[in-house]
C-alpha angles and dihedrals in degrees: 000000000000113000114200154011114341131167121236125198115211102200105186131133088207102093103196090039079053105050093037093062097036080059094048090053094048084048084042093053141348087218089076111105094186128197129190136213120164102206121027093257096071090028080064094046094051095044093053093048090048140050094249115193098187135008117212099199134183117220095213104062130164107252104015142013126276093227091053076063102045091057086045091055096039105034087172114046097186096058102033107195088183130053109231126169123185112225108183146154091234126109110195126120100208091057094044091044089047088045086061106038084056100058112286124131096220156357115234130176121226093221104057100029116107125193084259097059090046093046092051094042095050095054084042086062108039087052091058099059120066120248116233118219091254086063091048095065120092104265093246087049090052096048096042086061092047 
């Protein structure tokens, strides 16, 4: 399992879905330096200012699919560099097996999905992809080389 601080992205147009599982993660684990975006623009924008760790990513966004972000997020699907788990109201198989099939770790529904789920599922996968050594700088070191 992952040991440390790590940064998670919570990419959702739904405000109060959003801030309701950016606050189960910050009850989960004070590790948790969590960040914000409401549509996958500024998701994007976010994620390439910041060291992100995992991205928690809805599928349905205002502006432009989640999965459009997703491929934007993973280029490669085989060889993930970025945990990123879709956590969505929609139920629809094609879209959660295309998810996967395009990079994401997992599938999760909104509905039956606790803090807790979330919690266990996101240092799943960020144990599961490789940290590269810029990652593994603390986040002011990386910045102050930049």
């Amino acid at each position: 399992m992952f040991n440390g601080k790590f940064s998670v992205l919570l990419i959702d147009g739904n405000d109060k879905d959003r801030q309701y599982y950016a606050h189960r993660l910050a009850v989960a684990s004070s590790e948790y330096e969590v960040f914000e975006a409401a549509n996958g623009q500024s998701g994007l924008r976010i994620y390439k200012a910041c060291d992100i760790d995992c991205v928690v990513l809805e599928i349905d966004l205002p502006g432009r699919s989640g999965l459009n972000v997703l491929s934007d997020l993973v280029p490669i699907a085989r060889h993930p560099e970025l945990a990123v788990i879709i956590l969505t109201h929609l139920h629809f198989r094609s879209l959660h097996e295309a998810a996967l099939r395009n990079g994401a770790f997992a599938v999760l529904y909104k509905p039956l999905t606790s803090g807790d789920l979330l919690n266990d599922t996101i240092m799943n996968a960020v144990s599961a992809i490789p940290r590269d050594y810029k990652k593994a700088q603390p986040l002011n070191e990386r910045r102050d080389r930049e």
